[in-house]
MARTISE-672007 format. One record per residue: residue in one letter; x, y, z of N, C-alpha, C in turn. Coordinates in pm, whole numbers, padded with zeros to 5 digits, always signed. Example, Ala and Ser with C-alpha at 12.3 -4.5 7.8 and 13.67 -1.06 7.14 Angstrom:
# residues 2
A+01319-00569+00780+01230-00450+00780+01320-00330+00780;S+01285-00225+00708+01367-00106+00714+01290+00003+00787;
# end
This chain:
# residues 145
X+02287+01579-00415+02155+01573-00356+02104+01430-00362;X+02008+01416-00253+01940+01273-00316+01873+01239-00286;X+01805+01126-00333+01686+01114-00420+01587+01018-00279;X+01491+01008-00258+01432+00899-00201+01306+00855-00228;X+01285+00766-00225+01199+00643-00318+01122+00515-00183;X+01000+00545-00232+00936+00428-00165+00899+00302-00218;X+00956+00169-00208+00913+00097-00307+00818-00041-00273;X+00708-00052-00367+00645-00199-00299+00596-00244-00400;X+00549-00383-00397+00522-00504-00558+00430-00598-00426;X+00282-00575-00516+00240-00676-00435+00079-00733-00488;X+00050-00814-00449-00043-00890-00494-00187-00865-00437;X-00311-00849-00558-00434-00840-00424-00536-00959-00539;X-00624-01034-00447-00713-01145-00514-00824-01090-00455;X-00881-01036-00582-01037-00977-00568-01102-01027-00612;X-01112-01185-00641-01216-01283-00645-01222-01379-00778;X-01259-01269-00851-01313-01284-00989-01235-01227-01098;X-01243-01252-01224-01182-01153-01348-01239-01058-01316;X-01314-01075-01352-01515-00982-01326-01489-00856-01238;X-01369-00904-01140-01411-00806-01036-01269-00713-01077;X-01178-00842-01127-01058-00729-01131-01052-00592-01251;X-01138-00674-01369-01164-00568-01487-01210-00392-01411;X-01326-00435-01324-01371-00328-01282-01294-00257-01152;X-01207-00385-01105-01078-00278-01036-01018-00153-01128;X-00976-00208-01214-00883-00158-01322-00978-00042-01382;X-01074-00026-01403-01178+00069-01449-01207+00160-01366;X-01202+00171-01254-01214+00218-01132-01076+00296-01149;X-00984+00255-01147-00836+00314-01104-00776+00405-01234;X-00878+00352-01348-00827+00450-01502-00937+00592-01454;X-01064+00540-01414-01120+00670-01400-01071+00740-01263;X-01046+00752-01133-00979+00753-01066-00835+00886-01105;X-00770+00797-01181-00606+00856-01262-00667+00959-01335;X-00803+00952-01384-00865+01091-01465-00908+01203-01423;X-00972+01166-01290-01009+01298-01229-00907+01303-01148;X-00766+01311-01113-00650+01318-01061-00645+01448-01170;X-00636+01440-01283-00586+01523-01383-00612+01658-01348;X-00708+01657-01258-00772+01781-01224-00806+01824-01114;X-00775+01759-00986-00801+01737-00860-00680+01779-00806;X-00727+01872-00690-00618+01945-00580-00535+01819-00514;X-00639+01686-00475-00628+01633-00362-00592+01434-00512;X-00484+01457-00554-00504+01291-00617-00550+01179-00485;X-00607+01108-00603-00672+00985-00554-00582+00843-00541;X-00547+00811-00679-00466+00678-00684-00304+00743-00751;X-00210+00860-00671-00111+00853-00763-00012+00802-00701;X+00097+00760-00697+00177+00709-00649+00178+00547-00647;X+00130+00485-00761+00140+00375-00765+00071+00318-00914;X+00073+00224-00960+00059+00165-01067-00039+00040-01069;X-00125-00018-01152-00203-00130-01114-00196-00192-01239;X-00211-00334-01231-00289-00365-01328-00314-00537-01325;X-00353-00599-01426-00375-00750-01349-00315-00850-01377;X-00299-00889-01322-00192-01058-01317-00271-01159-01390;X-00097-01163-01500-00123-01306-01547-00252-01313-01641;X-00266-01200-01694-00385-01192-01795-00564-01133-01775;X-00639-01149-01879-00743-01133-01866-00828-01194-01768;X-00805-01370-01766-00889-01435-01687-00815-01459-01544;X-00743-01355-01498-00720-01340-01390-00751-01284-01271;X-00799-01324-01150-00822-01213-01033-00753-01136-00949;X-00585-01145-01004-00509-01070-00916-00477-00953-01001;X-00444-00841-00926-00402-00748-00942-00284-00691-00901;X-00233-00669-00959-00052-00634-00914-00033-00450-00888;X-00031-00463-00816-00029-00320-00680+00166-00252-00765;X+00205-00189-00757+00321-00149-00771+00370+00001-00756;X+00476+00033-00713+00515+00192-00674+00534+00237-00820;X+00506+00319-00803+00537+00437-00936+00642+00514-00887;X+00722+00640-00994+00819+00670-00949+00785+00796-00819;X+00690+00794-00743+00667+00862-00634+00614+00788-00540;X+00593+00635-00521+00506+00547-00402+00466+00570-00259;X+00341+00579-00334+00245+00656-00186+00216+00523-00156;X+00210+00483-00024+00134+00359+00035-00019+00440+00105;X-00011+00527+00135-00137+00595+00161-00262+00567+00071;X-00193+00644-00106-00323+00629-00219-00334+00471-00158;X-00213+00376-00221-00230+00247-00187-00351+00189-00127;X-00374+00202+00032-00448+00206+00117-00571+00249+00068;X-00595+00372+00101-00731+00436-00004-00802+00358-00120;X-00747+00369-00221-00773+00269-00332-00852+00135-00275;X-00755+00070-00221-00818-00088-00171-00897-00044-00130;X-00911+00031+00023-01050+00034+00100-01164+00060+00015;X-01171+00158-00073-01244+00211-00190-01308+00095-00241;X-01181+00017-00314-01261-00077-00458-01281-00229-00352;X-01268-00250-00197-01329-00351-00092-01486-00254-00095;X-01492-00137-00076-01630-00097-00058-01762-00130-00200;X-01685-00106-00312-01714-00085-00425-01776-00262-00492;X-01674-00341-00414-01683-00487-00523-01735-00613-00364;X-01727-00532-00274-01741-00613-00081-01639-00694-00105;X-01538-00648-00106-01414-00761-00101-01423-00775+00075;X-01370-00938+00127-01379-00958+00292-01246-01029+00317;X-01217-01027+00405-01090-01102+00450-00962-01032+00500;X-00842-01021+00528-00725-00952+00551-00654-00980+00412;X-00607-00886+00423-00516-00833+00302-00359-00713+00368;X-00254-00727+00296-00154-00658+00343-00009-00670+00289;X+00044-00535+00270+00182-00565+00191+00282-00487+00284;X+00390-00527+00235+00492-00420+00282+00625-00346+00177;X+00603-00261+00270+00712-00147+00134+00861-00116+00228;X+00973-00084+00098+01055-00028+00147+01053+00129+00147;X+01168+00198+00232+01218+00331+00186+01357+00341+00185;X+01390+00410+00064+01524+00394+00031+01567+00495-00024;X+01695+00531-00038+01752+00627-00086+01830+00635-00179;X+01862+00737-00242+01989+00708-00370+02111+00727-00331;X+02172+00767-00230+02291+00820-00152+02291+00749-00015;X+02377+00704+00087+02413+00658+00207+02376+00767+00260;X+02229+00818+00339+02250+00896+00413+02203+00842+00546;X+02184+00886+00678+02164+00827+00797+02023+00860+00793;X+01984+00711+00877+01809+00747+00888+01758+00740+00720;X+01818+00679+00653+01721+00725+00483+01666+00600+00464;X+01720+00507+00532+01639+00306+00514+01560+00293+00595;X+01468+00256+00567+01350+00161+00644+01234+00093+00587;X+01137+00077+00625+01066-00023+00588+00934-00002+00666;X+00828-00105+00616+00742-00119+00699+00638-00215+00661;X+00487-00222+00695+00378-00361+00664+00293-00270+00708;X+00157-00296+00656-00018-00293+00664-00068-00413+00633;X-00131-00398+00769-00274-00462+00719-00375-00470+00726;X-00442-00481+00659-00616-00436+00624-00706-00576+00597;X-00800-00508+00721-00922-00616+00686-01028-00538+00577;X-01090-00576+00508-01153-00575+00416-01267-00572+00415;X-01331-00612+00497-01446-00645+00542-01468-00500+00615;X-01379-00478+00709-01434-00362+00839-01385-00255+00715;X-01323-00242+00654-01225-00163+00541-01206-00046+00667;X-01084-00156+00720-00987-00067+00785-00881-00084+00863;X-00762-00045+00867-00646-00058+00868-00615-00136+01046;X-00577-00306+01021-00580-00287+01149-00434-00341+01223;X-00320-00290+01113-00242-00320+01220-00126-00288+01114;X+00028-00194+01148+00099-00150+01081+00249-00155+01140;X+00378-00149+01079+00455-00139+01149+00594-00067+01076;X+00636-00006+01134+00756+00079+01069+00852+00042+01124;X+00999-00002+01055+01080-00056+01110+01179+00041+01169;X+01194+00133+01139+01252+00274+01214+01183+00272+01344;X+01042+00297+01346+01013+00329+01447+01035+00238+01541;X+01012+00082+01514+01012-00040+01597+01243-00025+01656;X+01269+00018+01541+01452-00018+01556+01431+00093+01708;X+01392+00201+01679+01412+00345+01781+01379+00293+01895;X+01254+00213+01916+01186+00221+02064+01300+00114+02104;X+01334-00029+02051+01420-00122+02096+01545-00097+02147;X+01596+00008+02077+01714+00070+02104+01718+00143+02238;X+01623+00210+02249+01589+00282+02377+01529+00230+02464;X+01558+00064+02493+01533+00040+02587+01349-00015+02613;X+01337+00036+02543+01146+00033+02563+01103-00147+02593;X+01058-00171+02693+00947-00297+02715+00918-00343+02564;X+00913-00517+02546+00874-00540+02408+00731-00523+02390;X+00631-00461+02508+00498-00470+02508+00511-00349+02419;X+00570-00239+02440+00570-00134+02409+00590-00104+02254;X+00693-00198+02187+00779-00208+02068+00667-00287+02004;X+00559-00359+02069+00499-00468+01963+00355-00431+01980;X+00344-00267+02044+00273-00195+02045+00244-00088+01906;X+00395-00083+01875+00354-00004+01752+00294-00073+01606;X+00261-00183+01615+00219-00249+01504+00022-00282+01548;X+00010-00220+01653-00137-00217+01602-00191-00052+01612;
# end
């Protein structure tokens, strides 16, 4: 049987220490009412902050189930919570534990911060499929917004 895994490592600068402490406070309470919630909030991923206390980054990371969805959520959340502004955006793999067909791919988000909302994405399956088939590159460089 086997196994498949989404994986991503990535960086977010929310300004301040100040701001990242209360990222991190946000995402412990968050992981708490998960404990008890039909619908989790932040699971599928891991946080915590870069490079120490007096740091403003926060290091985003897959857990052993990586949702880029919570991912998503989360940020828009703690951009609403702290007015983080600007574009922000990572990209993840998908991978498998066995050679099976169709089990690799990949993809990117990205999010403005400001509008807190997703404005432009791309899956590399989907982009490989349309190219393959011929599709107009208007079409193929269509799927990334």
């Amino acid at each position: 049987m086997a196994d498949y895994f989404t994986h991503f490592s990535c960086l977010l600068d929310v300004g301040k220490p100040s701001n990242a402490v209360l990222a991190v406070a946000l995402f412990q309470q968050l992981r708490a009412e998960d404990q008890e919630a039909d619908e989790p909030q932040v699971s599928g991923f891991d946080l915590s902050i870069q490079d120490g206390p007096d740091s403003s980054m926060l290091w985003i990371r897959d857990d052993e189930h990586g949702d880029i969805e919570q991912v998503i959520g989360f940020v828009l959340r703690l951009a609403a919570e702290i007015n983080l502004i600007g574009l922000w955006g990572f990209d993840y793999a998908l991978t498998c534990s066995r050679p099976r067909l169709e089990a690799f791919s990949g993809g990117a988000h990205v999010i403005d911060l400001g509008a807190r909302t997703t404005i432009g994405w791309i899956s590399t399956h989907e982009w490989l499929t349309a190219a393959l088939n011929g599709e107009d590159i208007d079409a193929v460089e269509a799927l990334t917004q």
